[in-house]
N, C-alpha and C positions, 0 to 999 in steps of 0.2 A: 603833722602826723597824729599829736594827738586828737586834733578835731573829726581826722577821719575814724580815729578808732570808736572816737563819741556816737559819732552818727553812724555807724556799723550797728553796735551796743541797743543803742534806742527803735531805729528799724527791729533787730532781733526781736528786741522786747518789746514792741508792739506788737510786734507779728504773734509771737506766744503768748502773750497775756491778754490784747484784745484784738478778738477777730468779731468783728463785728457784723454779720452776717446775721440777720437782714437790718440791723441797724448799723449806724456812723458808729466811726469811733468813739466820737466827739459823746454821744448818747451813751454807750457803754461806757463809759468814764465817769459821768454823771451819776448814772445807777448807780455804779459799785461804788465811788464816796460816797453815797446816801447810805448802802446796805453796810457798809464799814463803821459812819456813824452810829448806825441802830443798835449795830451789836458789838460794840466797843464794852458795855456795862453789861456784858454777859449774858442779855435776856435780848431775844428776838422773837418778838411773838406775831398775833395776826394782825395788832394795833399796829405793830410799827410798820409791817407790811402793807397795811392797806395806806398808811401815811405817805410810803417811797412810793406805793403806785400811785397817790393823788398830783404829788409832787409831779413824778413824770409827766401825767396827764397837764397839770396844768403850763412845767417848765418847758417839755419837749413836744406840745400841744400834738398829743397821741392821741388814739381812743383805748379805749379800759381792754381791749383783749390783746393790744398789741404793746401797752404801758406793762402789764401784766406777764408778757412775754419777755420784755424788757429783761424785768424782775429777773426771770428764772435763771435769763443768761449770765446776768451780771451779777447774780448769786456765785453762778460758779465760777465764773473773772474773780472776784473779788477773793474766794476762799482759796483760788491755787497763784494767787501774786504775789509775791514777798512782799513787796513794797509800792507804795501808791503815786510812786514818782510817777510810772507811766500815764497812770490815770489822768495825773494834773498835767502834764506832758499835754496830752491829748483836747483837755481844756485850756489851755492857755492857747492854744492854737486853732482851738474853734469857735471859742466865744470871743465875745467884744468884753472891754471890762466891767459896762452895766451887769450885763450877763453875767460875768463872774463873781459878781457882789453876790446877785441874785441865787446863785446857787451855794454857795458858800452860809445865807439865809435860812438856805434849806437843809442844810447840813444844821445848823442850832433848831431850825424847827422840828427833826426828828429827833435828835437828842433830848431835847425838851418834851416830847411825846408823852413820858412816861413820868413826869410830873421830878423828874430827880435827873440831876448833873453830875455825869462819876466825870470824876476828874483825867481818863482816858479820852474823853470825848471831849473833853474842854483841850489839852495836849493835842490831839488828831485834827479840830477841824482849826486851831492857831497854826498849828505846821499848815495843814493843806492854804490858807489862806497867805501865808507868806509866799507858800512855792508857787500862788497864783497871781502874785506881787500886788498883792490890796497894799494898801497901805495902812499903819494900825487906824488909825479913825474911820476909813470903810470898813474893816475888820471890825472894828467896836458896834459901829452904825447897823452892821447888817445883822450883830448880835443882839443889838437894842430891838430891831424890827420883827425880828423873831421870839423876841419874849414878848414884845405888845402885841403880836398877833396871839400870840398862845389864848 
């Protein structure tokens, strides 16, 4: 009984938090962790936006008008969701766990953007990497790779 009230619950709240039209879900999910990490420390500017669209373009191998379209949507996914359970919901269910490291990566590399670590975004992208079951050493690893690319 409980299972079925779960999976009631999670359809629901997919359906309302991401509709993914004319992207997957799996892509809006992405976005909106990225644009959750950027403005975790208060400040979202055009640096950290043009960073989520490089990411898209590179992780979701978009091109820049449709990365960018991404953006807008999952701007507003992100700012009417309570919570990013769905999100990661949606990615653990459409990446492999290469892929999951990989974006998890990119979640420190927009953080990192702005040359400072508030400690919301260190909290946000540990949680998001658990609910994505890394394990802590690809957790660490894909934190280590994001600050040597910086």
């Amino acid at each position: 009984m409980f299972d079925k009230i779960v999976s009631y619950l999670e359809k629901r709240m997919e359906q309302n938090a991401i509709n993914p039209d004319p992207f997957e879900r799996r892509q809006v999910a992405v976005a909106s962790l990225l644009i959750e990490a950027s403005r975790l420390d208060g400040h979202y500017d055009a640096v950290e936006q043009g960073t989520v669209v490089r990411l898209l373009r590179e992780t979701l191998k978009l091109p820049a008008d449709q990365a960018r379209d991404l953006l807008g949507l999952a701007e507003a996914r992100q700012a009417n969701t309570y919570d990013d359970w769905v999100f990661c919901e949606a990615i653990k269910k459409g990446y492999s766990m290469p892929e999951r490291i990989d974006i998890v990566k990119h979640l420190w590399e927009v953080a990192l953007v702005d040359g400072q670590l508030h400690r919301m975004e260190t909290l946000m992208i540990d949680r998001v990497a658990t609910e994505l079951e890394l394990t802590p050493a690809q957790a660490a690893a894909a934190k280590e790779a994001a600050q040597t690319k910086k």
